[in-house]
C-alpha positions in Angstrom: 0.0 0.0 0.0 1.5 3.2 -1.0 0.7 6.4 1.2 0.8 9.7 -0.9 0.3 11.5 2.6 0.5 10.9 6.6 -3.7 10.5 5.8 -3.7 8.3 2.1 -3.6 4.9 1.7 -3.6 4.6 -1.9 -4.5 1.1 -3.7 -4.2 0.7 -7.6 -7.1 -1.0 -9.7 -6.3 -2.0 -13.1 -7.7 -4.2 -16.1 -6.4 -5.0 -19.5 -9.2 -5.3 -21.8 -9.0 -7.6 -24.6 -11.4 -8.0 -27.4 -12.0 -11.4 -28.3 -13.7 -11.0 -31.6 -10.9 -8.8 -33.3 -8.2 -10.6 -31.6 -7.2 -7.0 -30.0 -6.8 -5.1 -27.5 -10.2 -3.0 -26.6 -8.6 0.4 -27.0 -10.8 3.1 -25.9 -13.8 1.1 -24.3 -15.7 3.3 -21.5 -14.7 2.3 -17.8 -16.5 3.5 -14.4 -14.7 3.6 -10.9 -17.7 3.5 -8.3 -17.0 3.2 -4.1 -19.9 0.9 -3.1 -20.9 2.0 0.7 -23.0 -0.5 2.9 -25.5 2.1 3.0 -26.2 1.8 -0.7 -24.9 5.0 -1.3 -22.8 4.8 -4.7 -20.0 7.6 -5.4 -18.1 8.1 -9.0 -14.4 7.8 -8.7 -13.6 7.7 -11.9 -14.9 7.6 -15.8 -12.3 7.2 -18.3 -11.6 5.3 -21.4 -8.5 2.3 -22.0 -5.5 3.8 -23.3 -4.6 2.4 -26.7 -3.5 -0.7 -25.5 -6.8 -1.8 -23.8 -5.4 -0.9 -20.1 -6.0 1.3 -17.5 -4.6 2.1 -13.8 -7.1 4.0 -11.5 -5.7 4.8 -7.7 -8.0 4.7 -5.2 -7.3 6.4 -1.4 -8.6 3.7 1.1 -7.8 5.3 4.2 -11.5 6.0 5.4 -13.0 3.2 3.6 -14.5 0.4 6.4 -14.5 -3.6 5.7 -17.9 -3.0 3.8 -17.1 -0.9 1.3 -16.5 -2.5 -2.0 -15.7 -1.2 -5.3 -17.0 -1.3 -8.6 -15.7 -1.6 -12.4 -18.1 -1.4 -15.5 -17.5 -1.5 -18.7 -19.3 -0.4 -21.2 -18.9 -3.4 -23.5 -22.5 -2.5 -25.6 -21.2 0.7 -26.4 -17.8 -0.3 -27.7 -19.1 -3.3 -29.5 -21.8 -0.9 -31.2 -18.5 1.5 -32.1 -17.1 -1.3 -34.4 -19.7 -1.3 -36.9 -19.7 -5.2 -36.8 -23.1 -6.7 -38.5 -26.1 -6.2 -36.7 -26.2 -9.8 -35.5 -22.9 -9.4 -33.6 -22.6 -6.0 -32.4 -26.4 -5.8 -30.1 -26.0 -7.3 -27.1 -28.7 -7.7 -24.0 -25.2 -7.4 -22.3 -24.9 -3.6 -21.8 -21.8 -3.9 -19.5 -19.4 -6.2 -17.4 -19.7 -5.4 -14.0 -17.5 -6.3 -11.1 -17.3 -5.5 -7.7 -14.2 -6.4 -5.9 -13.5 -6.0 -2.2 -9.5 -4.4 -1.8 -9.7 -5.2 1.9 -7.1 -8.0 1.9 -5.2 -6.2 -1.3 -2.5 -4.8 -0.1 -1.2 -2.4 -3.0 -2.9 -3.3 -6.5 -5.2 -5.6 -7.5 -5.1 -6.7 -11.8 -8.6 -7.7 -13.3 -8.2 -8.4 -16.7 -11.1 -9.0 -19.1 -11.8 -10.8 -22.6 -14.9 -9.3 -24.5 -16.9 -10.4 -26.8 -20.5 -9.0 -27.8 -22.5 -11.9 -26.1 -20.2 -12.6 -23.2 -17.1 -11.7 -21.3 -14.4 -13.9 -19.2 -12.6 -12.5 -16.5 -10.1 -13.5 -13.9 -7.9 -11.7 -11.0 -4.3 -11.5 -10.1 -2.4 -9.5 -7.2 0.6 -7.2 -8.3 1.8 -7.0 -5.1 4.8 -10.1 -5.0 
């Protein structure tokens, strides 16, 4: 865990987002950051986009979070598969976004999720950079 201050505790989420039906990375697909509070409340850390290699890096300051709070990573995998102009047939989805909550309470500096897209599903898995 890396403390920017005597009051941060910063932890890093990332991804690497892969498309599976171009065999590429998913360079510029939509990503939220949301801090999920046991009360329900929901709070926007961060909207960006994946750099041109599918990846991003967001830091997040846990030093008032509890052992409920989780956080949350969508993305926008409808709206990127509609920005390919596939055929019709491939590019709607019902699957408007992949949507993951993870819980950083036992991650002690970063925590990797990366992703493999396609328009009718998504795989995922997690790894620890912290070794």
């Amino acid at each position: 865990m890396r403390r920017r201050s005597s009051k941060q505790i910063v932890k890093v989420i990332s991804s690497h987002v892969l498309d599976a039906l171009g065999g590429t990375d998913a360079a510029n697909i939509e990503v939220a950051c949301h801090r999920l509070h046991v009360d329900g409340t929901r709070v926007l850390l961060v909207q960006t986009r994946a750099d041109a290699s599918g990846r991003i890096a967001i830091e997040v300051d846990v030093a008032a979070d509890n052992e409920a709070v989780r956080y949350e990573l969508a993305f926008g995998c409808a709206d990127y598969f509609a920005s390919q102009k596939l055929s019709s047939g491939l590019s709607r989805s019902p699957i408007g976004d992949a949507v993951f909550r993870l819980d950083l309470t036992f991650v002690a500096d970063r925590i990797h999720v990366p992703i493999i897209i396609a328009p009718h599903g998504h795989s995922t898995w997690w790894s620890q950079a912290d070794r």
